[in-house]
C-alpha positions in Angstrom: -7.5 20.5 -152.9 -4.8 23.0 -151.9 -4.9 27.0 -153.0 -1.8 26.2 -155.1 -0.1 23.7 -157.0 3.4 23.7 -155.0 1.4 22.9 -151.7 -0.4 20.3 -153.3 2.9 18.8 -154.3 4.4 19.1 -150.6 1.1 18.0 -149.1 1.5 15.1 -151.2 5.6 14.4 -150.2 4.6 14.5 -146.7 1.6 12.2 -146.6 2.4 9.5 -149.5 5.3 6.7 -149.4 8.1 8.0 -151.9 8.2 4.6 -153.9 4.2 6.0 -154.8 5.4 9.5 -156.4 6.6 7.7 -159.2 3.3 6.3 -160.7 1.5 8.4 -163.2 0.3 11.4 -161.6 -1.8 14.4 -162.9 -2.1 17.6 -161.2 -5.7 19.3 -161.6 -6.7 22.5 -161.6 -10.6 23.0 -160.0 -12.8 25.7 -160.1 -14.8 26.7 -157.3 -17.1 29.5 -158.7 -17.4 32.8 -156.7 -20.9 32.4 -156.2 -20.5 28.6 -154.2 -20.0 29.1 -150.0 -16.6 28.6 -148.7 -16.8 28.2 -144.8 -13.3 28.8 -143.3 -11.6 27.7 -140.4 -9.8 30.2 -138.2 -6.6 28.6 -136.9 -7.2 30.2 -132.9 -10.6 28.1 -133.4 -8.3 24.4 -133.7 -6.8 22.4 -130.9 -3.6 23.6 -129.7 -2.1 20.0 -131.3 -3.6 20.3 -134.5 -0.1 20.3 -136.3 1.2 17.3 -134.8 1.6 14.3 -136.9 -0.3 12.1 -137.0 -2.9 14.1 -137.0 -5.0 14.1 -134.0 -8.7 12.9 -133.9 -10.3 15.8 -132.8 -9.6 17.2 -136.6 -11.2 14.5 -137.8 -14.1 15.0 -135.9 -14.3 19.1 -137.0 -14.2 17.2 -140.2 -17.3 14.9 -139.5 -19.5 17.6 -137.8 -18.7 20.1 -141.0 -19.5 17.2 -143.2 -22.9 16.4 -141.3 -24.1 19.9 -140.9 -23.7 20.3 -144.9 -23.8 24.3 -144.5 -21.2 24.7 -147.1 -19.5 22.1 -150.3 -15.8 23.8 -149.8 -14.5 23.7 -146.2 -11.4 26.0 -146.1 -8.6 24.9 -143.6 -5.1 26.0 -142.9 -2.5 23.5 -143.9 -0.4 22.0 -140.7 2.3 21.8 -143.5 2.3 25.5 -144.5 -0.1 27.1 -142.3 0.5 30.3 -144.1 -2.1 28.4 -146.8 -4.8 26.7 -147.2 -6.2 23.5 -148.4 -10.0 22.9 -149.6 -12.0 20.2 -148.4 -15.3 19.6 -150.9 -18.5 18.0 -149.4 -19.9 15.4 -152.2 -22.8 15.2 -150.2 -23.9 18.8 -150.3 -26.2 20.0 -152.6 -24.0 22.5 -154.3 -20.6 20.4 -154.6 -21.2 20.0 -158.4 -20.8 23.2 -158.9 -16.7 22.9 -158.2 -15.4 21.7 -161.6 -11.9 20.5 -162.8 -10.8 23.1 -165.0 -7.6 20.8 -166.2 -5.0 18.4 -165.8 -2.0 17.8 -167.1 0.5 15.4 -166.3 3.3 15.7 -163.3 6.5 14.3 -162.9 8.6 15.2 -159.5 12.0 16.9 -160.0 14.5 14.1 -159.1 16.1 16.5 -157.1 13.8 15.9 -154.7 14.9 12.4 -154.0 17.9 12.5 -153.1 
């Protein structure tokens, strides 16, 4: 999940093959209610390489750990694309993930402009 819809699009450009982005997609709007724990992760806490691509396997292991110790559903993370935002990572097997809902979807088309 990304904290808007135009970094969900970029995050998707950079980390799909382009023949892919012209399948049906659907971009989905979720809800994570006020009252369910976020844990964020401050940027000076990462590896100094955490932007490089691919993505190193130390982030994967934050991941793991976070994902073992269950202490929150939504894991908040900068994104090494923009890390002026945020993505979300949601926990299935915490107790509370259910409680992050999909508001909507509608159907997305990329502008062709982009492929060019």
């Amino acid at each position: 999940m990304s904290a808007s819809s135009s970094l969900a699009v970029l995050e998707l450009l950079v980390h799909t093959d382009s023949a892919l982005l012209l399948a049906d997609l659907s971009l989905v709007e979720p809800q994570i209610p006020d009252t369910t724990r976020v844990e964020i992760v401050d940027p000076a806490t990462l590896p100094a390489d955490w932007r490089e691509y691919p993505a190193p396997e130390s982030l994967q292991a934050i991941g793991a750990r976070w994902s073992r110790a269950r202490r929150a559903p939504v894991l908040a993370v900068p994104s090494a694309v923009n890390p002026m935002e945020l993505n979300y990572l949601l926990n299935p097997d915490h107790p509370d993930a259910s409680r992050v809902t999909l508001v909507s979807a509608r159907p997305f088309v990329f502008d062709p402009r982009l492929f060019k």
